[in-house]
LONUSE-796109 format. One record per residue: x, y, z of N, C-alpha, C in turn; residue in one letter. Coordinates in pm, whole numbers, padded with zeros to 5 digits, always signed. Last residue first. Layout:
N
XYZXYZXYZA/...
END
This chain:
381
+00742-00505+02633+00785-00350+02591+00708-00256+02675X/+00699-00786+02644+00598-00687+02558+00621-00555+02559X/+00874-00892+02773+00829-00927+02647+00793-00803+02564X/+00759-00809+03069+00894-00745+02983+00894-00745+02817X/+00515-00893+03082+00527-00746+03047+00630-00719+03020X/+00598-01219+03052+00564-01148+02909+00486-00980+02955X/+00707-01163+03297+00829-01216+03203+00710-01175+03064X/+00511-01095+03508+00617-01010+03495+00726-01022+03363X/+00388-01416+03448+00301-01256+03418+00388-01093+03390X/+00588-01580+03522+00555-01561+03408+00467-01456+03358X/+00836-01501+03780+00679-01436+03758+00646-01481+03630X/+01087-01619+03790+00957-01646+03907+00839-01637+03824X/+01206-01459+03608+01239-01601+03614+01095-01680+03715X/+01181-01211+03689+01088-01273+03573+01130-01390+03542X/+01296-01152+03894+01176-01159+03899+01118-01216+03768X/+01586-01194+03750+01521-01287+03874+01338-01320+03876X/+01563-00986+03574+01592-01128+03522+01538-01205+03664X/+01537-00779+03824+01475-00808+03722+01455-00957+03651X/+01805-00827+03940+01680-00842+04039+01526-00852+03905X/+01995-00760+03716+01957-00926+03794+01840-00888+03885X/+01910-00466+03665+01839-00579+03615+01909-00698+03671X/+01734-00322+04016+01793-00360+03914+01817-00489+03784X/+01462-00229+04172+01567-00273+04162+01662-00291+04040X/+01096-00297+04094+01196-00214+04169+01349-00282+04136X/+00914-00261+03777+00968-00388+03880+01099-00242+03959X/+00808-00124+03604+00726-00122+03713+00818-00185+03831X/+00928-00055+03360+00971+00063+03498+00887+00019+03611X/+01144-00151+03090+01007-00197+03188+01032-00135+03346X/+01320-00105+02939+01226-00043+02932+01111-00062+03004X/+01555-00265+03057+01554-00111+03113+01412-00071+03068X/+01470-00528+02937+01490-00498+03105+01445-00352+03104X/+01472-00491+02682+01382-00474+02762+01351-00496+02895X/+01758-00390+02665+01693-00309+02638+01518-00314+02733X/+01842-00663+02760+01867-00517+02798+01788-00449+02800X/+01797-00828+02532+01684-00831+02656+01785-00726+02754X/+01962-00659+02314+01806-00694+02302+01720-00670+02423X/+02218-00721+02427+02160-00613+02386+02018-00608+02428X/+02166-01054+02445+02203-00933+02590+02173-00806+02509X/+02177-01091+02168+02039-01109+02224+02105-01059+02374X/+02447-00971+02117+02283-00911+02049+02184-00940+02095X/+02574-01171+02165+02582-01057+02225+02486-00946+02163X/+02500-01381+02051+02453-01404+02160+02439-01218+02234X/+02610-01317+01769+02471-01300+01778+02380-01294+01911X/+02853-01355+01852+02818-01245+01826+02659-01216+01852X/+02845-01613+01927+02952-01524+02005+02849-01421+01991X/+02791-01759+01677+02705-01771+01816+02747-01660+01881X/+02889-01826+01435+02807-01674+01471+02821-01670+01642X/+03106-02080+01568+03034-01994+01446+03050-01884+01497X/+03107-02059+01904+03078-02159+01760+03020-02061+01669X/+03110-01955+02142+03201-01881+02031+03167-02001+01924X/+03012-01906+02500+02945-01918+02298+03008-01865+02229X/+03156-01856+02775+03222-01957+02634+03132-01972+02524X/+03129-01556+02993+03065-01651+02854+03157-01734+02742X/+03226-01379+03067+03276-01532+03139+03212-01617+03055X/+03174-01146+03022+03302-01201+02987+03320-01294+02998X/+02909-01119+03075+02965-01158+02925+03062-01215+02929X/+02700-01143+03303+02862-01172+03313+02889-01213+03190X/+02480-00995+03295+02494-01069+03230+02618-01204+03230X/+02533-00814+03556+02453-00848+03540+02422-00999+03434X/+02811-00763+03489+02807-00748+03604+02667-00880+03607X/+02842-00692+03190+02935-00796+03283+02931-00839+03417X/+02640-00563+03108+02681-00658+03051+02754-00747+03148X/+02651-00359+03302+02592-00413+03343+02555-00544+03271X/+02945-00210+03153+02912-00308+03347+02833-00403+03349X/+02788-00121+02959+02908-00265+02975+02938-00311+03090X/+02610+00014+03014+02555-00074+02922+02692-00180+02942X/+02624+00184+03211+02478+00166+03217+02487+00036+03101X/+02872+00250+03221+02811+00191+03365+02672+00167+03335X/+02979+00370+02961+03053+00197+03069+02918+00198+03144X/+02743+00483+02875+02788+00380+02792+02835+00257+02853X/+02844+00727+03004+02632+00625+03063+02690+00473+02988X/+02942+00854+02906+03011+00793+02983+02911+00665+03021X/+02839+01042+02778+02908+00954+02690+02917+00857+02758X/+02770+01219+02939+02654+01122+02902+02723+01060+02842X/+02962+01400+02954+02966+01300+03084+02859+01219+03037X/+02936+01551+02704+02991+01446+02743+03019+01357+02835X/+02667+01684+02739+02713+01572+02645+02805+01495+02706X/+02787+01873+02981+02652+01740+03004+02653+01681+02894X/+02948+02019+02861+02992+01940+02928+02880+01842+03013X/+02728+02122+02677+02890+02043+02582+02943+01992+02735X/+02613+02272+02837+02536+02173+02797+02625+02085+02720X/+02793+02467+02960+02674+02379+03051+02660+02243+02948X/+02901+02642+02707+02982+02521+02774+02947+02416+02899X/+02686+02580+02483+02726+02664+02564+02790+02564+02646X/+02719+02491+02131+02666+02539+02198+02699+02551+02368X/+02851+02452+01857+02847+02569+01912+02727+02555+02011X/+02920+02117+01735+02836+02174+01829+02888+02312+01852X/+03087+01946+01618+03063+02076+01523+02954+02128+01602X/+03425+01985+01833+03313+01923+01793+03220+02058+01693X/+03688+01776+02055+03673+01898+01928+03488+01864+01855X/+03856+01775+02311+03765+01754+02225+03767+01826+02138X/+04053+01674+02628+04060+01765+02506+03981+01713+02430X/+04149+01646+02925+04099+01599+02825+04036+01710+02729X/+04314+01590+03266+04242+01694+03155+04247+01602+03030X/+04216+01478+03587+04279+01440+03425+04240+01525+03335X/+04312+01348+03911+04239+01493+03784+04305+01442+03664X/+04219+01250+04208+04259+01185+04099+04177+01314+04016X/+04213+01134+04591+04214+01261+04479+04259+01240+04329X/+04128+00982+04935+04219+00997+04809+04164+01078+04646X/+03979+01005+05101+04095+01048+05106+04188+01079+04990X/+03685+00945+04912+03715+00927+05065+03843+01051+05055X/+03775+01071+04633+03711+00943+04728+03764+00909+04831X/+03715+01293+04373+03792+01248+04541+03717+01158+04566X/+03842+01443+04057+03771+01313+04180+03787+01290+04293X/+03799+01631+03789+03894+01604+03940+03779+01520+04034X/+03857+01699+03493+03823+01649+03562+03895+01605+03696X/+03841+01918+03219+03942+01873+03371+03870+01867+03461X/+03824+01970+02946+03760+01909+03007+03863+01895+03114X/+03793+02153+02650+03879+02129+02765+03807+02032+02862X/+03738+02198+02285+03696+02177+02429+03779+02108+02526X/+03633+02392+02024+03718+02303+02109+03724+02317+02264X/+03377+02395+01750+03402+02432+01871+03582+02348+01943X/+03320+02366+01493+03283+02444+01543+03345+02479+01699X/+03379+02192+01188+03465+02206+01317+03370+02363+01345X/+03344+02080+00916+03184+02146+01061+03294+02182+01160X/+03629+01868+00977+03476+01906+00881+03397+01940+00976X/+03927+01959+00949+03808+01875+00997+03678+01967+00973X/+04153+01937+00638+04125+02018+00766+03995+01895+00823X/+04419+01934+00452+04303+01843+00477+04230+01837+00651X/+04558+02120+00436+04497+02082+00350+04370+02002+00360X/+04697+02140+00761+04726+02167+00648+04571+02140+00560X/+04663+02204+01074+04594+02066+00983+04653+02034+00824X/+04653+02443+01071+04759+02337+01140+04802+02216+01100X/+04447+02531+01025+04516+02568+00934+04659+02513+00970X/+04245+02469+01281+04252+02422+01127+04413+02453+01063X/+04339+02624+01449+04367+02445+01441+04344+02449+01316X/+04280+02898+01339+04438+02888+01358+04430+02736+01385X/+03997+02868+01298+04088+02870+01193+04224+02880+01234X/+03966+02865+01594+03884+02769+01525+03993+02741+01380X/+04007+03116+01648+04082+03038+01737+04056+02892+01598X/+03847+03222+01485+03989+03327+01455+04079+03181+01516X/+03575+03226+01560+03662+03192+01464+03782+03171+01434X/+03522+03051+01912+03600+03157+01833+03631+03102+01673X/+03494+02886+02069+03423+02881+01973+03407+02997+01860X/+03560+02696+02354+03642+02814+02265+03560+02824+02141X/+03521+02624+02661+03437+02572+02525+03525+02681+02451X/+03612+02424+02955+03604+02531+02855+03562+02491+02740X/+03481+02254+03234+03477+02271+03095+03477+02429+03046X/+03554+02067+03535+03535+02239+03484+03554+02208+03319X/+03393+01872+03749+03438+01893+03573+03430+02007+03545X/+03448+01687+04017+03379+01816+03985+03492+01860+03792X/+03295+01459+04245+03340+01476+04125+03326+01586+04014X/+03282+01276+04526+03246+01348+04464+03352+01430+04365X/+03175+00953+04646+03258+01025+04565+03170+01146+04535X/+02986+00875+04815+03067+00896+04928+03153+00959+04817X/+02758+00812+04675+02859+00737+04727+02915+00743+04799X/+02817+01131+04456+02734+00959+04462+02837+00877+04547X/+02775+01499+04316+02806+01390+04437+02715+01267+04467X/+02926+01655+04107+02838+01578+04092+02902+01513+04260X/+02925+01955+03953+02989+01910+04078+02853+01827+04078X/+03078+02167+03700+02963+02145+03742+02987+02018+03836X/+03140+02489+03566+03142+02361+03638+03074+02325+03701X/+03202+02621+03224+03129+02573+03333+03177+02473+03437X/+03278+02902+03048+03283+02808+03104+03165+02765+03210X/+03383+03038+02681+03243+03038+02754+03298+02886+02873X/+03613+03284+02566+03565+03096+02588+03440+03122+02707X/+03750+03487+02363+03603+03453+02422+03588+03300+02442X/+04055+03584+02484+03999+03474+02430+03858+03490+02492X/+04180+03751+02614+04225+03768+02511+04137+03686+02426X/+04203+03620+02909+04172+03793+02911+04134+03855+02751X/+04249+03415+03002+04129+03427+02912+04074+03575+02884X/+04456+03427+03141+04318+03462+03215+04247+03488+03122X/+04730+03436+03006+04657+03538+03029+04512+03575+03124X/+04745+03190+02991+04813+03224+03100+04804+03332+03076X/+04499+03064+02855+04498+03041+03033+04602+03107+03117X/+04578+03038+02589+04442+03156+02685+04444+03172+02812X/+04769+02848+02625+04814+03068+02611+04679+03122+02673X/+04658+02660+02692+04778+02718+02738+04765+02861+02739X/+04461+02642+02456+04419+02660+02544+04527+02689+02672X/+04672+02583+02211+04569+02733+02269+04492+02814+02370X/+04803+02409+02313+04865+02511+02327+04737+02623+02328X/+04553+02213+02288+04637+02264+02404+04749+02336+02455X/+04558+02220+02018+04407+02241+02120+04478+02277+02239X/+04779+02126+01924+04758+02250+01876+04629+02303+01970X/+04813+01863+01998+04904+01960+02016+04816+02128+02033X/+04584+01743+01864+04631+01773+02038+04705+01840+02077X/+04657+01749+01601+04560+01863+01630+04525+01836+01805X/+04925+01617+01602+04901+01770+01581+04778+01813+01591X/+04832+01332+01678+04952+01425+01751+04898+01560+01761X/+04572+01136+01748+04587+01294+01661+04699+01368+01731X/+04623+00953+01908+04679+00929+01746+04618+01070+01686X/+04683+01087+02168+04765+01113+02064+04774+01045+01952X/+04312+01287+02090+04429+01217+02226+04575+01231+02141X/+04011+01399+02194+04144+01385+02070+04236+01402+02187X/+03674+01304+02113+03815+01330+02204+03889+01307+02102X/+03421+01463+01927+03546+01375+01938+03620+01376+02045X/+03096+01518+01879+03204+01508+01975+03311+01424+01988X/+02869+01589+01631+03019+01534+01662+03085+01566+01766X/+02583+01618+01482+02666+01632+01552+02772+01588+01598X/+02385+01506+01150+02389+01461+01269+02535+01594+01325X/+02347+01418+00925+02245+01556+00968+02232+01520+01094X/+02425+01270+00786+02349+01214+00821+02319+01294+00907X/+02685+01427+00711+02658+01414+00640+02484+01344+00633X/+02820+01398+00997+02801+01551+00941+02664+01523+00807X/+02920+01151+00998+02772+01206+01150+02758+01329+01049X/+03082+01167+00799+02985+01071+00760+02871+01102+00903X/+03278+01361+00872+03222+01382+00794+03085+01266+00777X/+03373+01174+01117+03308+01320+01120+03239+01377+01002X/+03484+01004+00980+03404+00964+01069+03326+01149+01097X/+03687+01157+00842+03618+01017+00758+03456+01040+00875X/+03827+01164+01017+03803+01291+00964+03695+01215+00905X/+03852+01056+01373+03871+01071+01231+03783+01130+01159X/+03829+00934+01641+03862+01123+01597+03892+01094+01456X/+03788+00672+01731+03673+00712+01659+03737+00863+01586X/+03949+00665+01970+03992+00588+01825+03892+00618+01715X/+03888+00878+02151+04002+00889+02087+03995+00845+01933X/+03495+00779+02158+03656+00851+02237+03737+00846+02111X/+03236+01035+02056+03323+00882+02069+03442+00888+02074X/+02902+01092+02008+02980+01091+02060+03089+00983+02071X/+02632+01257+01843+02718+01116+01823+02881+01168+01910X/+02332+01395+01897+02500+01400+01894+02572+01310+01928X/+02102+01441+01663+02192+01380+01773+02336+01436+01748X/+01963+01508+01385+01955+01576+01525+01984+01566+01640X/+02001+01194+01272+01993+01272+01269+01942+01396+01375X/+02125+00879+01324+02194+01072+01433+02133+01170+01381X/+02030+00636+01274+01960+00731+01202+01950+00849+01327X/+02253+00368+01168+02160+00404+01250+02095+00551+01186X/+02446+00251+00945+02287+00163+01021+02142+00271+01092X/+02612+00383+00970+02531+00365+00829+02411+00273+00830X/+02726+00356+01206+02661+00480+01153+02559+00477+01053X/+02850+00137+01166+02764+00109+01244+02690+00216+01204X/+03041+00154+00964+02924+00078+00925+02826+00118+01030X/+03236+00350+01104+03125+00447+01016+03014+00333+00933X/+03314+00152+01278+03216+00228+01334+03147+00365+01217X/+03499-00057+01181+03372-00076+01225+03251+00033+01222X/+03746+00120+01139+03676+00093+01012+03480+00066+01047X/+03797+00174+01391+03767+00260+01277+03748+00230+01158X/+03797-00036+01563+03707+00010+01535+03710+00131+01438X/+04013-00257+01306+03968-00210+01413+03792-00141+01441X/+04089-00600+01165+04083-00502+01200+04071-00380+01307X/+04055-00903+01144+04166-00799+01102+04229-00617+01098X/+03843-00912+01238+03951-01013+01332+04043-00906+01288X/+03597-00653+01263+03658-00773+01167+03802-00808+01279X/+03371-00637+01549+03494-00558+01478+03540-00682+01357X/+03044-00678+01511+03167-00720+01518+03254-00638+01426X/+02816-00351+01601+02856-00400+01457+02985-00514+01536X/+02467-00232+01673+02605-00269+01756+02641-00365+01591X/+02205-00038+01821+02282-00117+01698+02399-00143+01771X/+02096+00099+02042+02031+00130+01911+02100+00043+01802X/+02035+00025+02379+02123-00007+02273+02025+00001+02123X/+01886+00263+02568+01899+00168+02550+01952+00190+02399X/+01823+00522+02666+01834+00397+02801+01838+00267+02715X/+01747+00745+02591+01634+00620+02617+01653+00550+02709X/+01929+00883+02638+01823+00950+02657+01704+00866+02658X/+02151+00763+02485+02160+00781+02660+02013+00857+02717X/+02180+00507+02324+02111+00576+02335+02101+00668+02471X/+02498+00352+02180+02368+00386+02343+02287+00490+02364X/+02618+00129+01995+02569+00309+01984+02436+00217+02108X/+02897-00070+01981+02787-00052+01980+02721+00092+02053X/+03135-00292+01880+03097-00129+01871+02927-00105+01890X/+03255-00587+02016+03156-00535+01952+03174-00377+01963X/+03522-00819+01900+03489-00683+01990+03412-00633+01920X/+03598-01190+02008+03505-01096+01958+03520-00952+02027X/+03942-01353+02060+03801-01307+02145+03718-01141+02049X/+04029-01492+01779+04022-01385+01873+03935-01397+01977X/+04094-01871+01701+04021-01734+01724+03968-01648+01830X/+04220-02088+01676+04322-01933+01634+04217-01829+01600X/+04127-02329+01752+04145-02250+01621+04190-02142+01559X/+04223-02341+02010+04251-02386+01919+04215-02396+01793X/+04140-02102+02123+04279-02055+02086+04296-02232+01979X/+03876-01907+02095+03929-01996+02082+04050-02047+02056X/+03689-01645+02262+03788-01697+02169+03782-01866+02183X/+03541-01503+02465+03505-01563+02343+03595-01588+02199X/+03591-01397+02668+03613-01514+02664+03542-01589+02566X/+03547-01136+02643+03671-01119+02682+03694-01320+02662X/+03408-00936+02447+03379-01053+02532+03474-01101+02525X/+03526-00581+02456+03578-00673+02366+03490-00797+02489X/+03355-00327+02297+03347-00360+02414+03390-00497+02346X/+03345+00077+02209+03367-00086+02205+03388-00178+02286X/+03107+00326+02151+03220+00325+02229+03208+00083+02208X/+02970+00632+02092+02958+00494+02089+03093+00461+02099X/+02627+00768+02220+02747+00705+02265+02808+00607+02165X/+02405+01011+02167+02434+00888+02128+02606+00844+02148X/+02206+01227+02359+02356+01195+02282+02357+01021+02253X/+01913+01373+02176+02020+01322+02258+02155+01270+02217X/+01778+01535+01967+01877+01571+02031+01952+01518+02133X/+01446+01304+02036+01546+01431+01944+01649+01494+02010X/+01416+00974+02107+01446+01126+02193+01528+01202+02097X/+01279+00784+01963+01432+00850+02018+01404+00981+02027X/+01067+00549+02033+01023+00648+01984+01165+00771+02044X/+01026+00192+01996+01067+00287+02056+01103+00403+02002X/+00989-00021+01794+00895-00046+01978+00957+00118+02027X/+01079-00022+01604+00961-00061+01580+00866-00006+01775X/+01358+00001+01635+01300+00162+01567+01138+00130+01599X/+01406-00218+01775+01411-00140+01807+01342+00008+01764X/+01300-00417+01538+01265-00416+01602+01302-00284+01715X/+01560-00337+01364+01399-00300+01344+01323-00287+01391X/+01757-00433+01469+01776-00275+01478+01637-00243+01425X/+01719-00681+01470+01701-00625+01603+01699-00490+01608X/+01740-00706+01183+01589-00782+01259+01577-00662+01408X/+01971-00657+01153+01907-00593+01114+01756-00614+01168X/+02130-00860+01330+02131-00747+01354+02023-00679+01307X/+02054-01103+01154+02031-01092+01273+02020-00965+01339X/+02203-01058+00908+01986-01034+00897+02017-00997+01056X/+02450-01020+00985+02409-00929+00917+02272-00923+00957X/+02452-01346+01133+02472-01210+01207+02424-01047+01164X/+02302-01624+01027+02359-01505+00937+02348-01357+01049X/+02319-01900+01192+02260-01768+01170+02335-01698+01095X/+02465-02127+01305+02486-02061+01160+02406-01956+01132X/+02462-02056+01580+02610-02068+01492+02617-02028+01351X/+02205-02129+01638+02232-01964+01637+02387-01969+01582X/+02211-02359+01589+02107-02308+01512+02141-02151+01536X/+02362-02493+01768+02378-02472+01632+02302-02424+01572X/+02222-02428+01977+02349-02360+01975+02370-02374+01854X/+01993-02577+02012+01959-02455+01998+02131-02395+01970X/+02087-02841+01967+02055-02824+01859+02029-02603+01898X/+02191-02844+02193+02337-02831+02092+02241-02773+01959X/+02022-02825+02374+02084-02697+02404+02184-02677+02284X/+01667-02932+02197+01818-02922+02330+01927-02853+02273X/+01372-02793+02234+01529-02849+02143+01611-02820+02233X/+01070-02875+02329+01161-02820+02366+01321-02880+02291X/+00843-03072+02100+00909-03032+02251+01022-02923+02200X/+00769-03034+01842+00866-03166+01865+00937-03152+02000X/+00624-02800+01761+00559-02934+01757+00649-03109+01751X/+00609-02551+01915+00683-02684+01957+00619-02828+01921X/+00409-02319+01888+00395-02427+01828+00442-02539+01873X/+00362-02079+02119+00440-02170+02057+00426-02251+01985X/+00159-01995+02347+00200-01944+02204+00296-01961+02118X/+00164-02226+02518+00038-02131+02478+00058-02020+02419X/+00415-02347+02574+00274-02427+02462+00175-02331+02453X/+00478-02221+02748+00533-02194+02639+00435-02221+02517X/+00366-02319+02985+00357-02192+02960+00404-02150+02803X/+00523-02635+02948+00375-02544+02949+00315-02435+02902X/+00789-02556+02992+00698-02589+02880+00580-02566+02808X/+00922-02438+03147+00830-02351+03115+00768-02413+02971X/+01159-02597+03170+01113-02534+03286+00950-02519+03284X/+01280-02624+02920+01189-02756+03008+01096-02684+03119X/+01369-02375+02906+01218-02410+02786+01167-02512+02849X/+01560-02398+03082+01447-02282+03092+01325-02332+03028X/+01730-02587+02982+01626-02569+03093+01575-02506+03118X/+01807-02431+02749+01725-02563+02733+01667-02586+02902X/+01933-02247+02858+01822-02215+02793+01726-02305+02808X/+02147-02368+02992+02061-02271+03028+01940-02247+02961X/+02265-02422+02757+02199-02535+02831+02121-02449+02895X/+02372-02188+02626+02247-02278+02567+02210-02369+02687X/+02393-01963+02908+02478-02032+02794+02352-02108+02735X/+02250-01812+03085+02308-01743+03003+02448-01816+02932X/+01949-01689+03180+02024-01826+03138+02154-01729+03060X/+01724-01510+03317+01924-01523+03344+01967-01635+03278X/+01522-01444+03163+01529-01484+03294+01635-01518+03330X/+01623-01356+02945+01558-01246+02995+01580-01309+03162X/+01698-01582+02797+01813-01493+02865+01771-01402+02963X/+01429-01695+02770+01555-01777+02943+01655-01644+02879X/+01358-01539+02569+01254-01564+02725+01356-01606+02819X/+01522-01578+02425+01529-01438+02443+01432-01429+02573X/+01467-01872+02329+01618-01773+02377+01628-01642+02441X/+01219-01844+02275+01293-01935+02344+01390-01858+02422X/+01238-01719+02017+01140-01715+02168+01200-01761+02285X/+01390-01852+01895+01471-01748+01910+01361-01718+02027X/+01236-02102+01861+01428-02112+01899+01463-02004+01965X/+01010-02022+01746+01014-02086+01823+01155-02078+01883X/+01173-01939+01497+01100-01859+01568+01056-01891+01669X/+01224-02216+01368+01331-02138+01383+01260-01963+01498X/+01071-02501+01459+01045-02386+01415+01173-02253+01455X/+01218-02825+01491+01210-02732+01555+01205-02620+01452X/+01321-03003+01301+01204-03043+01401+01170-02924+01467X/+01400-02964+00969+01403-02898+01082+01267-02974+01168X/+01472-03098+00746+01535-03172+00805+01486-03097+00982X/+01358-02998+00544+01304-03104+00573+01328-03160+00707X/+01510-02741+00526+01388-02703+00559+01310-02855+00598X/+01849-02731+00631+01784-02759+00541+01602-02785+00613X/+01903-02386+00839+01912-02558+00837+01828-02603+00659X/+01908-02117+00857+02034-02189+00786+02028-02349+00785X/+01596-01905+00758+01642-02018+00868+01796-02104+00753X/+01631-01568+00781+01671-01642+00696+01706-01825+00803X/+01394-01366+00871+01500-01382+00926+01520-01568+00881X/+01139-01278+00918+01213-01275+00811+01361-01311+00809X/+01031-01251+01105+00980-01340+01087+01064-01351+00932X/+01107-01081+01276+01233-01191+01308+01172-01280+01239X/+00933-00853+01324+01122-00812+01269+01140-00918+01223X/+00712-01005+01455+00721-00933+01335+00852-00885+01256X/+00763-01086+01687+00753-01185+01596+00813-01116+01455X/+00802-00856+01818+00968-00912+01817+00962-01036+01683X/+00584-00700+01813+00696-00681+01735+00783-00774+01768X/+00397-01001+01950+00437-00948+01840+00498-00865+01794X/+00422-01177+02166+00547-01100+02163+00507-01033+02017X/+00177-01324+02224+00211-01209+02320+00346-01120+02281X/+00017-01422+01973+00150-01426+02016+00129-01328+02083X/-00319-01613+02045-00232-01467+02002-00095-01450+02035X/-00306-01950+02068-00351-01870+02074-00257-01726+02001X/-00347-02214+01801-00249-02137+01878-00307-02000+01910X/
END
């Protein structure tokens, strides 16, 4: 067998626990996942898909593959990712990631949930899957991702996901359901940053951000050091302009706190306004929004955090659904659901990290459905 062309991906995944009995396997469990991650790259995107991909590209395959029983068909490749263990699975991919790519100090890290909308089963009485998953917005690509429990939410999910990844000198960003104290302390504690929105499962400390910011405003900030910015984005034919206040006053800082009673928020450094206004074509749309974070820094760069939050929908769940079409995906046996939505992570990632091909990623997945020369430079990072 010649040289594997994919070695980090060999290297993470060579540890990665096979669930069949060891006599009984015709097919190399590393072989399976090659497999899989070559036809998702090229658009397959249920098991049969796959399995014609591997017929497709037999050949080509045989020259760093073993397949010493052909190409496995689509039930045996589906049961083989059913019983996967999701935990190793993840961890393989979050290795492989730290392994091939070098994070940008101080960017923002997004993280925000995304439910596959057709991965239930109603005759077993199971949910459709919701993943939490952290976006690197300065790379351009998915750093981890955790299943929500059936019984639960993302606030329990998302200080595991934390405990995966490594904010140190980032700024971890995350809407409403994430504003917990728990959760702030654990980015605080991993020598990391915090941008919360705060909506109304924080009644009183929404309350209290927007009365302050009330009174400063009906004086003209005549009384209050707040530092502002705006800043005017135009795409499309929309254009879209975000005035941000930043308040970073002690005096302001300790009157929320002390609102809070007893059990105050941790690092609290700053609070933040956000009013946003949109036009398209004719028509006009504004929404103010409220934050809180342990960032002191100037109200330019706290309102470029957070419009990077945003990179999250249009750069990683659109193009899940647009590009991948998750939602329309039926793999829900077992693991499969989940683990599938790890390998779209995955060949995401190495869509976006490959800058030679023009266009986008279906024009990508396309071209490397054609090109086997274009399909192992994606491979290869």
């Amino acid at each position: 067998m010649s040289t594997h062309p994919t070695g980090p991906l060999i290297e993470c995944f060579q540890e990665l626990k096979d669930p069949r009995v060891e006599y009984l396997c015709d097919h190399r469990l590393l072989d399976i996942i090659v497999i899989t991650i070559c036809a998702v790259i090229c658009g397959a995107n249920s098991w049969t898909e796959v399995e014609l991909f591997g017929q497709a590209r037999k050949t080509w395959l045989t020259k760093f593959l073993e397949l010493p029983h052909g190409i496995p068909s689509h039930d045996t490749i589906g049961d083989v990712f059913a019983r996967l263990d999701p935990e190793q699975f993840r961890a393989c991919f979050m290795n492989w990631v730290l392994l091939i790519n070098e994070l940008t100090a101080g960017q923002v890290i997004a993280i925000d949930g995304k439910t596959v909308r057709r991965s239930h089963d109603r005759h077993l009485g199971k949910g459709a899957i919701h993943m939490v998953s952290a976006w690197a917005t300065a790379n351009n690509l998915v750093l981890g991702q955790i299943k929500v429990d059936d019984k639960s939410n993302e606030i329990t999910a998302i200080p595991e996901l934390l405990t995966m990844l490594d904010v140190s000198g980032c700024i971890v960003t995350i809407d409403a359901m994430g504003c917990q104290k728990e959760i702030a302390t654990k980015i605080l504690n991993q020598e990391g940053h915090y941008i919360l929105a705060v909506k109304g499962n924080q009644q009183n400390l929404h309350t209290a951000i927007k009365d302050v910011f009330e009174q400063a405003a009906s004086t003209d900030f005549a009384h209050v050091s707040c530092d502002v910015d705006l800043a005017v984005n135009k795409d499309h034919g929309r254009i879209e302009k975000r005035h941000c206040w930043v308040i970073t006053a002690p005096d302001y800082i300790a009157y929320v706190q002390q609102l809070q009673g007893k059990n105050v928020w941790p690092g609290l450094k700053s609070i933040i306004k956000i009013e946003a206004c949109r036009r398209i074509g004719e028509e006009s749309s504004s929404e103010t929004r409220y934050y809180i974070s342990s960032c002191n820094d100037s109200a330019k760069a706290i309102n470029g955090f957070i419009r990077s939050h945003w990179r999250v929908e249009n750069s990683l769940h659109w193009v899940l659904d647009i590009a991948f079409r998750e939602d329309h995906s039926r793999v829900r046996k077992g693991h499969a659901a989940e683990i599938f939505a790890i390998l779209r992570h995955m060949t995401l990632n190495l869509l976006k990290q490959e800058k030679t091909a023009k266009g986008g990623i279906q024009a990508k997945r396309f071209k490397a459905a054609l090109e086997t020369k274009y399909l192992l430079r994606v491979l290869q990072g």
